[in-house]
mmCIF file of the N, C-alpha and C atoms, coordinates in Angstrom:
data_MODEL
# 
_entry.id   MODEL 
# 
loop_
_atom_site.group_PDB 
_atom_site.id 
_atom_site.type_symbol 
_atom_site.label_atom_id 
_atom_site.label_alt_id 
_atom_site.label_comp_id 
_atom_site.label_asym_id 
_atom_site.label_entity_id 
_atom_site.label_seq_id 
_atom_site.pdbx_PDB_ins_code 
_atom_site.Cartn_x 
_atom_site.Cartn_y 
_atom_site.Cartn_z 
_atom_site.occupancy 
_atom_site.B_iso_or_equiv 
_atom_site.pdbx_formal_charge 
_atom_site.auth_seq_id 
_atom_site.auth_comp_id 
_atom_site.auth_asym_id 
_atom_site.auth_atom_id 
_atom_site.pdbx_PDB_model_num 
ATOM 1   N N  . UNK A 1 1  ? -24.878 -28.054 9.785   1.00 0.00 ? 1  UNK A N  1 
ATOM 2   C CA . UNK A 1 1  ? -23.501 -27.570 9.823   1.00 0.00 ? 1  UNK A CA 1 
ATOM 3   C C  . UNK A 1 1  ? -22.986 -27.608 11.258  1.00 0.00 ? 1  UNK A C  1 
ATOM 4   N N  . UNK A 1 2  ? -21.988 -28.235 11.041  1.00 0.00 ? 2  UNK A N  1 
ATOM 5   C CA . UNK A 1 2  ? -20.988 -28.042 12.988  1.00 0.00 ? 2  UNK A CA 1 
ATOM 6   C C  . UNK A 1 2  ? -20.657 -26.645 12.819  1.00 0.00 ? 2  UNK A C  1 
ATOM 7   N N  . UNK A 1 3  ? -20.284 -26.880 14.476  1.00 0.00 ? 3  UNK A N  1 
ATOM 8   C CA . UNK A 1 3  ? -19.425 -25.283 14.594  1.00 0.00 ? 3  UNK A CA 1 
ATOM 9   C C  . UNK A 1 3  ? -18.228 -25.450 14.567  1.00 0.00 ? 3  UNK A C  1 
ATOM 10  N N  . UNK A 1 4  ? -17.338 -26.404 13.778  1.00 0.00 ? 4  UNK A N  1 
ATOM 11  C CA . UNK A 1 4  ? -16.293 -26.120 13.398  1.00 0.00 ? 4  UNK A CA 1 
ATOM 12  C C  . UNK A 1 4  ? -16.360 -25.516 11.626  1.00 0.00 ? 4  UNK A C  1 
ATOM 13  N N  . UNK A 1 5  ? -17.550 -25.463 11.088  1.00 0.00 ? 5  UNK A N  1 
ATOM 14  C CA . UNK A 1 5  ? -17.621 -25.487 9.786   1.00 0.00 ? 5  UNK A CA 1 
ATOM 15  C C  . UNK A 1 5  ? -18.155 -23.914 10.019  1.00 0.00 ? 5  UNK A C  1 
ATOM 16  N N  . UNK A 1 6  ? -18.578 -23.818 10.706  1.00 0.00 ? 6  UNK A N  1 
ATOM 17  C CA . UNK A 1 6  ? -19.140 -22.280 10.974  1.00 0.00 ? 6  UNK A CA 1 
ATOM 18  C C  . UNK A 1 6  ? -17.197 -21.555 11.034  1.00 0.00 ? 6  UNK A C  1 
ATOM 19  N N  . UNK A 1 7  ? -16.939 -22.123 12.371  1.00 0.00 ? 7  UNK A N  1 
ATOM 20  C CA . UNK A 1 7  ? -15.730 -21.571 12.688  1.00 0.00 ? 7  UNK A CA 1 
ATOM 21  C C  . UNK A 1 7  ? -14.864 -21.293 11.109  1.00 0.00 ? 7  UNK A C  1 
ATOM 22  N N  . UNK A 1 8  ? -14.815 -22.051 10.897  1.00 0.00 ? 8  UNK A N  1 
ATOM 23  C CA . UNK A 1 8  ? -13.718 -22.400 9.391   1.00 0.00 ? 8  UNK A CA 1 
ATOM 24  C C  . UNK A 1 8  ? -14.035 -21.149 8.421   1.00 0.00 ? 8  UNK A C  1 
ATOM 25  N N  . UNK A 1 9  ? -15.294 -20.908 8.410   1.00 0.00 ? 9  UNK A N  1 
ATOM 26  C CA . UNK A 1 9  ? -16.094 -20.196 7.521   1.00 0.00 ? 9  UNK A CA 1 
ATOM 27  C C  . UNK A 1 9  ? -15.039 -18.634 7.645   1.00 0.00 ? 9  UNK A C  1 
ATOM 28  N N  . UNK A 1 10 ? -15.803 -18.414 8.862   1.00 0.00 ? 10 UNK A N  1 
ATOM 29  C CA . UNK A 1 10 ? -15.242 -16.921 9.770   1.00 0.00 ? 10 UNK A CA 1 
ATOM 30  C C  . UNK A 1 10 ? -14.092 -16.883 9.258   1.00 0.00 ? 10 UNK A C  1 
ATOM 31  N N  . UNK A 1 11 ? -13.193 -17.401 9.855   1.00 0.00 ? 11 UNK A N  1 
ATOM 32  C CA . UNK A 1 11 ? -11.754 -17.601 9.580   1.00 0.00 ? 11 UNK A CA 1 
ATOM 33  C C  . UNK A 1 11 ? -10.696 -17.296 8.625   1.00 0.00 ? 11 UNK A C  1 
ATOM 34  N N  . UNK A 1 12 ? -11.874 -18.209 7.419   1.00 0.00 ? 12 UNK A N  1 
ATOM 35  C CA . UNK A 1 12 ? -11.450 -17.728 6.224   1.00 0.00 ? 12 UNK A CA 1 
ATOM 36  C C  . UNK A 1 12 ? -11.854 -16.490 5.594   1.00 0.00 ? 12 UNK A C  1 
ATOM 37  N N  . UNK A 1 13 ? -13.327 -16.112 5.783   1.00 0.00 ? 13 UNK A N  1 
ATOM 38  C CA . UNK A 1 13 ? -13.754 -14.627 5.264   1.00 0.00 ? 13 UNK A CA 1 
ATOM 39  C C  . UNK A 1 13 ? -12.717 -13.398 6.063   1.00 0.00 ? 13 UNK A C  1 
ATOM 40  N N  . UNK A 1 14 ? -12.596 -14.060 7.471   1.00 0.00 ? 14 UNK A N  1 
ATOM 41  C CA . UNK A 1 14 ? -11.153 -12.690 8.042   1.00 0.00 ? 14 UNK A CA 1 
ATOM 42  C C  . UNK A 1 14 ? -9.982  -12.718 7.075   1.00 0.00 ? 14 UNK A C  1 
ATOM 43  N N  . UNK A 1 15 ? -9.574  -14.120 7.039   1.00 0.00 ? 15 UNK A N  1 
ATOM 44  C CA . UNK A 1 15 ? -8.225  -13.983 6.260   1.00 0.00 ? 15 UNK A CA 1 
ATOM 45  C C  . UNK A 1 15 ? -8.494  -13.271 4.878   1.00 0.00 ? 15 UNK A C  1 
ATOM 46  N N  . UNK A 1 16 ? -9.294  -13.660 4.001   1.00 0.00 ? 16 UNK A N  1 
ATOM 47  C CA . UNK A 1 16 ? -9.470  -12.991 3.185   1.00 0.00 ? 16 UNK A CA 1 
ATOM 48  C C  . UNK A 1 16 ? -9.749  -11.591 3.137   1.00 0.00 ? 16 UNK A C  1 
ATOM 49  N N  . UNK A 1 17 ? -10.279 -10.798 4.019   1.00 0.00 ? 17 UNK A N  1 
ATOM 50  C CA . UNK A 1 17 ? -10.344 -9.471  3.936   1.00 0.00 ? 17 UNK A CA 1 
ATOM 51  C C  . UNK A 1 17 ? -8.889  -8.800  4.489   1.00 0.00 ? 17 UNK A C  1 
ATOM 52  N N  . UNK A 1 18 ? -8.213  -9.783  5.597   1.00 0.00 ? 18 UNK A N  1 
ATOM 53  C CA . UNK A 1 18 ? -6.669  -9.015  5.677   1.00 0.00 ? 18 UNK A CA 1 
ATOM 54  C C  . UNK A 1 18 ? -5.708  -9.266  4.469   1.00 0.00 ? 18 UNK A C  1 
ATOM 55  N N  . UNK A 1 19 ? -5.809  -10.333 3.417   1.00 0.00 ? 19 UNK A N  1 
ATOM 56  C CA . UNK A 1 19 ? -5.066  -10.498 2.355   1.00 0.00 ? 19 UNK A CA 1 
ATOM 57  C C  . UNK A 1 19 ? -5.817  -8.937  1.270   1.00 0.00 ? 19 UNK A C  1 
ATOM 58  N N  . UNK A 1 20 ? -6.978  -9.158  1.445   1.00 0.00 ? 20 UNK A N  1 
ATOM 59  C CA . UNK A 1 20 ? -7.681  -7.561  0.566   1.00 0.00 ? 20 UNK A CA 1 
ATOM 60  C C  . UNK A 1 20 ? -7.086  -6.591  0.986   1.00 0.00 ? 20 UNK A C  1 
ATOM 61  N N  . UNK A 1 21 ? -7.135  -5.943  2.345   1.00 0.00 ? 21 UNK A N  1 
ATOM 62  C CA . UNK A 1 21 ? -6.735  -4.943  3.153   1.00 0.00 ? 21 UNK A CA 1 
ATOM 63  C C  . UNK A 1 21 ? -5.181  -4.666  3.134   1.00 0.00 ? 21 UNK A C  1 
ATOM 64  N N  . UNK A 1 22 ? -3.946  -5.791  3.200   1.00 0.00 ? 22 UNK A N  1 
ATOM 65  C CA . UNK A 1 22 ? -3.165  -5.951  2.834   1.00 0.00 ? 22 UNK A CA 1 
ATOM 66  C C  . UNK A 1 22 ? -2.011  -5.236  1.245   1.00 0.00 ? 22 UNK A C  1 
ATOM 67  N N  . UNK A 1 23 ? -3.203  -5.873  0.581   1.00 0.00 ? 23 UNK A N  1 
ATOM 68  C CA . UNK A 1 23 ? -2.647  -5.775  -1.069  1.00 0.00 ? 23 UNK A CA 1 
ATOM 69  C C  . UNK A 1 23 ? -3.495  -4.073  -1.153  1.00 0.00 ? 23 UNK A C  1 
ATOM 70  N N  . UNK A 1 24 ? -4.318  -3.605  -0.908  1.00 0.00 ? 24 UNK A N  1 
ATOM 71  C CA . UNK A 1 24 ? -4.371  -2.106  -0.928  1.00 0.00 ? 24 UNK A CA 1 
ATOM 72  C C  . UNK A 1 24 ? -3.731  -1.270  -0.188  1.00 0.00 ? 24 UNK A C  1 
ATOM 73  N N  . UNK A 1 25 ? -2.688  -1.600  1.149   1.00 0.00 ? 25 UNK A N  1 
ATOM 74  C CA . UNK A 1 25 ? -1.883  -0.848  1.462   1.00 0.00 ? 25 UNK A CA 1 
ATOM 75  C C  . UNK A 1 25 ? -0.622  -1.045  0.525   1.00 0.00 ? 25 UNK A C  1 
ATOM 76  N N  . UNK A 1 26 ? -0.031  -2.082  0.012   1.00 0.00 ? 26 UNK A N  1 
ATOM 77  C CA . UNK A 1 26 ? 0.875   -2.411  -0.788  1.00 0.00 ? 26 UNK A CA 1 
ATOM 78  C C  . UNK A 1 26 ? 0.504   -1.549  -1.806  1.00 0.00 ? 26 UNK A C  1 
ATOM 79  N N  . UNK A 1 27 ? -0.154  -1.555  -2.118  1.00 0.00 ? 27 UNK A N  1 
ATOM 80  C CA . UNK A 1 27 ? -0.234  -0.695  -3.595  1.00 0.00 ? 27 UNK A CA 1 
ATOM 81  C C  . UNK A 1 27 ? -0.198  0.471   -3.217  1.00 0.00 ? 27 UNK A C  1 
ATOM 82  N N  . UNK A 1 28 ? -0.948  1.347   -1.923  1.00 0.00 ? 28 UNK A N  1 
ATOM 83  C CA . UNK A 1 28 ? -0.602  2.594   -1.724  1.00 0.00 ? 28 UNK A CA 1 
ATOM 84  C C  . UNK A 1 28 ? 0.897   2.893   -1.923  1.00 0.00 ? 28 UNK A C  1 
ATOM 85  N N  . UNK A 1 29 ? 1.517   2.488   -0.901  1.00 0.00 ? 29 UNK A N  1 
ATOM 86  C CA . UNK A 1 29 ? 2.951   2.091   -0.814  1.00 0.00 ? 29 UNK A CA 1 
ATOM 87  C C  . UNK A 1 29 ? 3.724   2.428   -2.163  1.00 0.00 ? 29 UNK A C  1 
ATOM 88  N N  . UNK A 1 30 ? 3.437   1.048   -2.935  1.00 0.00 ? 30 UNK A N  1 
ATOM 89  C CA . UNK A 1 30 ? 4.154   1.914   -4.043  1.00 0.00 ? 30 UNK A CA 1 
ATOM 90  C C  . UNK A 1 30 ? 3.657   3.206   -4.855  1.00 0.00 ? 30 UNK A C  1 
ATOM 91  N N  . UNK A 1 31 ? 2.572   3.024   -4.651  1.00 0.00 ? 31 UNK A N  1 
ATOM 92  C CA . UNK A 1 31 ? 1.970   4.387   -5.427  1.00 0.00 ? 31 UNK A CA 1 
ATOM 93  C C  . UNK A 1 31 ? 3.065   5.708   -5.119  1.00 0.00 ? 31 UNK A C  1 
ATOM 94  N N  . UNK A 1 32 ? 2.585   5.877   -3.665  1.00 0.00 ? 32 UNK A N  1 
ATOM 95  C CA . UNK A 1 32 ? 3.579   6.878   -3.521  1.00 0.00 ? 32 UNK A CA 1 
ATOM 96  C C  . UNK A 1 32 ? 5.021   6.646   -3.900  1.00 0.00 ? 32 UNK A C  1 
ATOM 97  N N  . UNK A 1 33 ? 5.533   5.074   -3.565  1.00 0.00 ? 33 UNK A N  1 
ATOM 98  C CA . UNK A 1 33 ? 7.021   5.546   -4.137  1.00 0.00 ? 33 UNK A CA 1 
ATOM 99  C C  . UNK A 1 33 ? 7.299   5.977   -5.240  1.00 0.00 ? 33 UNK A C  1 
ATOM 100 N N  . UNK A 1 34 ? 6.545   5.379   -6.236  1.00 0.00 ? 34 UNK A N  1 
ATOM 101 C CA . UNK A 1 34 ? 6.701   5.868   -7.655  1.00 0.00 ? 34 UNK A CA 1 
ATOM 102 C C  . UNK A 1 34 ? 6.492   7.387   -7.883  1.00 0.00 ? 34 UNK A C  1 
ATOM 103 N N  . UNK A 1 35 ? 5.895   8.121   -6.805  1.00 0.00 ? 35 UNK A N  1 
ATOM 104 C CA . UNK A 1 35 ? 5.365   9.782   -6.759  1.00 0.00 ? 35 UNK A CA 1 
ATOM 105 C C  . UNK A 1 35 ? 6.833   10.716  -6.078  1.00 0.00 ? 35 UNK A C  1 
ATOM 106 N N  . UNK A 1 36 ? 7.583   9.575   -5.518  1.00 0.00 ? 36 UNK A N  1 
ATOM 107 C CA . UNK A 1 36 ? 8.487   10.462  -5.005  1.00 0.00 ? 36 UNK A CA 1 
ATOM 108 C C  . UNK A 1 36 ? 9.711   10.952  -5.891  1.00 0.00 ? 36 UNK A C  1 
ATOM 109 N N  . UNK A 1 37 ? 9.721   10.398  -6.804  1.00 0.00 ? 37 UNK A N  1 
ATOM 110 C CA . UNK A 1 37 ? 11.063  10.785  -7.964  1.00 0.00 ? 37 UNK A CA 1 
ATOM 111 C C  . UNK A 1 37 ? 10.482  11.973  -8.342  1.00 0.00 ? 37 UNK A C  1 
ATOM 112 N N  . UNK A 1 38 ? 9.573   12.580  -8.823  1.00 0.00 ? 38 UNK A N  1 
ATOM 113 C CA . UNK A 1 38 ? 8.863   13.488  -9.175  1.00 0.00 ? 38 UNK A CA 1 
ATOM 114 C C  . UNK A 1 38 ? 9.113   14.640  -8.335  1.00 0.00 ? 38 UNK A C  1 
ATOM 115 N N  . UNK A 1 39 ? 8.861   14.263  -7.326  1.00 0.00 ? 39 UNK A N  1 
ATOM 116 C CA . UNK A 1 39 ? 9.346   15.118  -6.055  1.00 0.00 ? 39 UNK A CA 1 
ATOM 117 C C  . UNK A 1 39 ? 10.695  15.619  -5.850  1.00 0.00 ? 39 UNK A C  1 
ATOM 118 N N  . UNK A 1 40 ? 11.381  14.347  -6.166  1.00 0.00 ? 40 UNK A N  1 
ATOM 119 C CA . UNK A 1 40 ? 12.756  14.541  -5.704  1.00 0.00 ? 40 UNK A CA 1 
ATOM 120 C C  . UNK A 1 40 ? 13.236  15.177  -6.798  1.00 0.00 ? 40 UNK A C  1 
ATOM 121 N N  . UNK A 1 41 ? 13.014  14.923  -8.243  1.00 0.00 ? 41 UNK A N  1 
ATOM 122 C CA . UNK A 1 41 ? 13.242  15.645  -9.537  1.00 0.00 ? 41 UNK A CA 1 
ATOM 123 C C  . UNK A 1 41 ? 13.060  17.473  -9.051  1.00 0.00 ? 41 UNK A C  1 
ATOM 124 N N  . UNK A 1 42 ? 11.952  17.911  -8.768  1.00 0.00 ? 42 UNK A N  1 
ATOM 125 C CA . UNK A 1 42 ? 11.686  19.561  -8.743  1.00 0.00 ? 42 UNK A CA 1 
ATOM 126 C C  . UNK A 1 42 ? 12.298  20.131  -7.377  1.00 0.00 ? 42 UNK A C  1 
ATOM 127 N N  . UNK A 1 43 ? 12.541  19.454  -6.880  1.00 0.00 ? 43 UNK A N  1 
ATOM 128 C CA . UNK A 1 43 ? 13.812  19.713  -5.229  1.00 0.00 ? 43 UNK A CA 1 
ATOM 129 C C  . UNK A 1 43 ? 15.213  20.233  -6.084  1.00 0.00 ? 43 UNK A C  1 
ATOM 130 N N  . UNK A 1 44 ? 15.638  18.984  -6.571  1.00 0.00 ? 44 UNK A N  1 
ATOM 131 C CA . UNK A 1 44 ? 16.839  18.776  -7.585  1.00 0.00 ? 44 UNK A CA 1 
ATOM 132 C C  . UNK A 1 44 ? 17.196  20.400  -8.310  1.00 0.00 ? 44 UNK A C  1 
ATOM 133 N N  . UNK A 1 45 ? 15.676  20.784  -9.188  1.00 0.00 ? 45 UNK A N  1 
ATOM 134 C CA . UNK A 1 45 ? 15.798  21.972  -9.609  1.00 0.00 ? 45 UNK A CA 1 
ATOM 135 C C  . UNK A 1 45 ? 15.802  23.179  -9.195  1.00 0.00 ? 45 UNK A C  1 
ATOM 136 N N  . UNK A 1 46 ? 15.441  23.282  -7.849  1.00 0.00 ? 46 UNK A N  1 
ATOM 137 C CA . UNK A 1 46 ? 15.217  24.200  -6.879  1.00 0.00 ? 46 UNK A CA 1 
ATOM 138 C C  . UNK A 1 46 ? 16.539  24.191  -6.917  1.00 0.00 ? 46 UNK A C  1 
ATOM 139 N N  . UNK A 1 47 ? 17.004  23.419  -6.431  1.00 0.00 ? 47 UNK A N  1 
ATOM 140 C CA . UNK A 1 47 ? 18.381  23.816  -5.788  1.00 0.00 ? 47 UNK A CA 1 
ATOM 141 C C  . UNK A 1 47 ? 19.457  24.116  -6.812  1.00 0.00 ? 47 UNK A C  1 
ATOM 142 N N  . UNK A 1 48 ? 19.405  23.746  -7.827  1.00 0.00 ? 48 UNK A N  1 
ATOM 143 C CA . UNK A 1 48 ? 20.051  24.151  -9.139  1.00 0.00 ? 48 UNK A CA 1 
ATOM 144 C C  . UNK A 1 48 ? 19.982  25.511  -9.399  1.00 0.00 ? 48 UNK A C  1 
ATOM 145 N N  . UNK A 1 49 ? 18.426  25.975  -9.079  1.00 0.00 ? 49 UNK A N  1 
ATOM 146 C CA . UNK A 1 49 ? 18.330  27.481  -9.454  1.00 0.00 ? 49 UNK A CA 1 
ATOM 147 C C  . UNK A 1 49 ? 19.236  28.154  -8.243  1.00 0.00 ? 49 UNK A C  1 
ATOM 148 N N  . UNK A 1 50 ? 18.832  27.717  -7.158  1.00 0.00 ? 50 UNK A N  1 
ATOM 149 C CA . UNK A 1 50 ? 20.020  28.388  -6.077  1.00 0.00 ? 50 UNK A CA 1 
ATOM 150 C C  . UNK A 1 50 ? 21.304  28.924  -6.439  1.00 0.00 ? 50 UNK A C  1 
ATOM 151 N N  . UNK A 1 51 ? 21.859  27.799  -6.882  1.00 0.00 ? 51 UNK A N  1 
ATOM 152 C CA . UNK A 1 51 ? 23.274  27.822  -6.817  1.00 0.00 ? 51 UNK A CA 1 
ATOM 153 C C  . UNK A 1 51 ? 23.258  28.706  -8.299  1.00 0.00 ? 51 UNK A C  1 
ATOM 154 N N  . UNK A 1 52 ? 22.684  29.032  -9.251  1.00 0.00 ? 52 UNK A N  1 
ATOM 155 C CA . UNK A 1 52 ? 23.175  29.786  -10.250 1.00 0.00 ? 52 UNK A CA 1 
ATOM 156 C C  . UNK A 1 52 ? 22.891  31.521  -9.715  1.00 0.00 ? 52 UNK A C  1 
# 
């Protein structure tokens, strides 16, 4: 094996773990967005009870 085939190797196993690393912050991401309506829903009611 050359060491450009070595090199190539590396390269690609990095890219591939920042495309991994990547797509699990993305999904955090939405995770929480989808958690924030929920949130914003019992705020909503808080403040409803206020005002009555």
């Amino acid at each position: 094996m050359d060491i450009v085939d070595i090199l190539s190797a590396v390269i690609i196993v990095f890219s591939l773990g920042v495309f991994y690393w990547f797509g699990r912050f993305t999904q955090k991401l939405i995770k929480q967005h989808y958690d924030i309506y929920g949130l914003l829903y019992d705020v909503e009611e808080m403040e409803k009870e206020k005002k009555r």
